[in-house]
N, C-alpha and C positions, 0 to 999 in steps of 0.2 A: 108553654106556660111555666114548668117546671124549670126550664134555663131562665129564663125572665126574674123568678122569682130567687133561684141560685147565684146571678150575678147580683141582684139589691143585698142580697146577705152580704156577699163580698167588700160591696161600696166601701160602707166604712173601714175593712182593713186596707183596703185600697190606698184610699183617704189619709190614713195612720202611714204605711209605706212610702207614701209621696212627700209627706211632711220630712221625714227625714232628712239630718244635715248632710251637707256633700262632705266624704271620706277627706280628712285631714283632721289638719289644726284646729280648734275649737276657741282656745283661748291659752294667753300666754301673760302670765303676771310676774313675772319675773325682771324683766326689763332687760334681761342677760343676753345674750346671741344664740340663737338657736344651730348647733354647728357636731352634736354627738347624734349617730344613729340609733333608733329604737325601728327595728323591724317586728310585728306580731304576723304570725300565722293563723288564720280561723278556717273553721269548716263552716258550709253554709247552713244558714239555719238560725243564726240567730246573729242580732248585728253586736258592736260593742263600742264604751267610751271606757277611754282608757285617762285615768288621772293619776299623776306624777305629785304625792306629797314632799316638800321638804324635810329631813329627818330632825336639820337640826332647829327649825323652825316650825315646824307642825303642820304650815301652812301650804295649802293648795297650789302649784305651782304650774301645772300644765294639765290643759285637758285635749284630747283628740277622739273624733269619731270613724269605728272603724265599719266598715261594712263585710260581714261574714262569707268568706270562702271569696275574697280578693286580696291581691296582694296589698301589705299596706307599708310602708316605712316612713318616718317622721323625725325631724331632728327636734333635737333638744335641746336643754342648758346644761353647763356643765354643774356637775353636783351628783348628793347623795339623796335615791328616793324610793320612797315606798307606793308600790305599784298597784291601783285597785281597779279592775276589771266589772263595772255595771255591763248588763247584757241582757236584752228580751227581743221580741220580735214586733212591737209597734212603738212609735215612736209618737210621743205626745208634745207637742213643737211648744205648747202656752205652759208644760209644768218643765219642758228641756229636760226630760227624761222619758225612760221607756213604762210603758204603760202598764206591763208585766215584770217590772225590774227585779232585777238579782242580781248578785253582787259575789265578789270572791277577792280575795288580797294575794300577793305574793307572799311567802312567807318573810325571804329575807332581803334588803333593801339592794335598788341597783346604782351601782356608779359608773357619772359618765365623765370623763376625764381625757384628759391628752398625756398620750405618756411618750417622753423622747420628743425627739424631731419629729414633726409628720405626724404622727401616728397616735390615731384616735379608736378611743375604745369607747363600743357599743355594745346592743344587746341584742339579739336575738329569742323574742319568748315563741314558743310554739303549743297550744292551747289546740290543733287540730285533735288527738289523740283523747280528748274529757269530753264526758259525755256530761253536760250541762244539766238536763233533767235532775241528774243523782247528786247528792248530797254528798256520797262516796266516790265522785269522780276523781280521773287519775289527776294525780299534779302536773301543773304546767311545765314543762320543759325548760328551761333556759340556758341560753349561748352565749357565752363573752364571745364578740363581735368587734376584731382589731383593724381597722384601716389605715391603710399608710398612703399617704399625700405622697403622691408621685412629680416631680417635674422636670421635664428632659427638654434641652438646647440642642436644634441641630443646626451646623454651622456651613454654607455654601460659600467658599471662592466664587469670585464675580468673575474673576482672570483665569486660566488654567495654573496651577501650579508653576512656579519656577519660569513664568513668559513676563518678563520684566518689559516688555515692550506692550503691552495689554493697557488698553486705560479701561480701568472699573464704570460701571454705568455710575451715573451721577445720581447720589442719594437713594439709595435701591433699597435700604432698608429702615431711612428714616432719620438717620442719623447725618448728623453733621459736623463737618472736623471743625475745630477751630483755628486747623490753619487751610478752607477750604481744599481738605483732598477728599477726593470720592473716596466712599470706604471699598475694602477688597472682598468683604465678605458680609452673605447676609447672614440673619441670624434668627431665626423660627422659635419661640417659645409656648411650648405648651403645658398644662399642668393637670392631673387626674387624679382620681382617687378610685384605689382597689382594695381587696379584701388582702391583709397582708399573708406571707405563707406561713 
């Protein structure tokens, strides 16, 4: 009888945890490409929406829901913004916020940019280490987060080197001469993206 009446307690945060939205993008009014990294770190325990104001606009520019003590990463727009972190443990789907909400800012605004060729700068916040409860919790951590656009050609002879008597297979990489000759070599292109050194 005691478990019977221990699960109907539950129901409703049940109910409240199910509502929740699936972990990403929430909304995006920007119109811009979404193409700089924001990684956040949480511990579990309490979920979070994360919203990106414009600085020099005021206005609300991106929102994303994060689900606590999973990984999460999201791209962005490029720009300058002030980062405010709501966070509770149930989620009320009709007011699209949490039912026990709290709130916290970053202090100082982040930019997300492309700097040089390739190389895109993001941010890493880590918020594992605050103990949400306390008013006195520690500050959030945060990481400049540089990636560089990687993309590397590797280049295959169809012929062995220096066999002038070799006919190249016929179109092997797509390509077409304009004075019909097979080409001599294929050509593989791939392109990545890693954390630069």
């Amino acid at each position: 009888m005691r478990l019977v009446l221990a699960l109907l307690a539950l129901m409703p945060l049940a109910a409240l945890a199910s509502d929740r939205p699936d972990p990403g993008l929430m909304w995006n009014r920007t119109g811009l490409p979404l193409v700089f990294p924001l990684q956040v770190k949480t511990a579990s325990g309490a979920d979070f929406v994360v919203t990106l104001t414009n600085t020099d606009t005021g206005e609300p520019a991106l929102a994303a829901y994060i689900r606590g003590g999973t990984f999460f990463r999201v791209l962005v727009p490029p720009g300058t913004f002030r980062l405010r972190f709501d966070y509770g443990t149930g989620w009320d789907s009709e007011e699209e916020r949490f039912a026990d909400q709290r709130s916290f800012r970053l202090k100082k605004p982040l930019t997300f940019e492309t700097r040089g060729i390739g190389r895109k700068a993001g941010h890493l916040v880590d918020l594992t280490d605050m103990d949400l409860g306390q008013d006195t919790a520690l500050a959030p951590q945060v990481h400049e987060q540089v990636y560089c656009q990687v993309s590397r050609t590797e280049i295959t002879p169809n012929c062995p080197l220096g066999d002038d008597t070799c006919e190249p297979r016929e179109k092997s990489d797509g390509y077409t001469s304009p004075y019909d000759i097979a080409p001599r070599y294929d050509y593989a292109r791939e392109s990545y993206t890693r954390l630069c050194d």
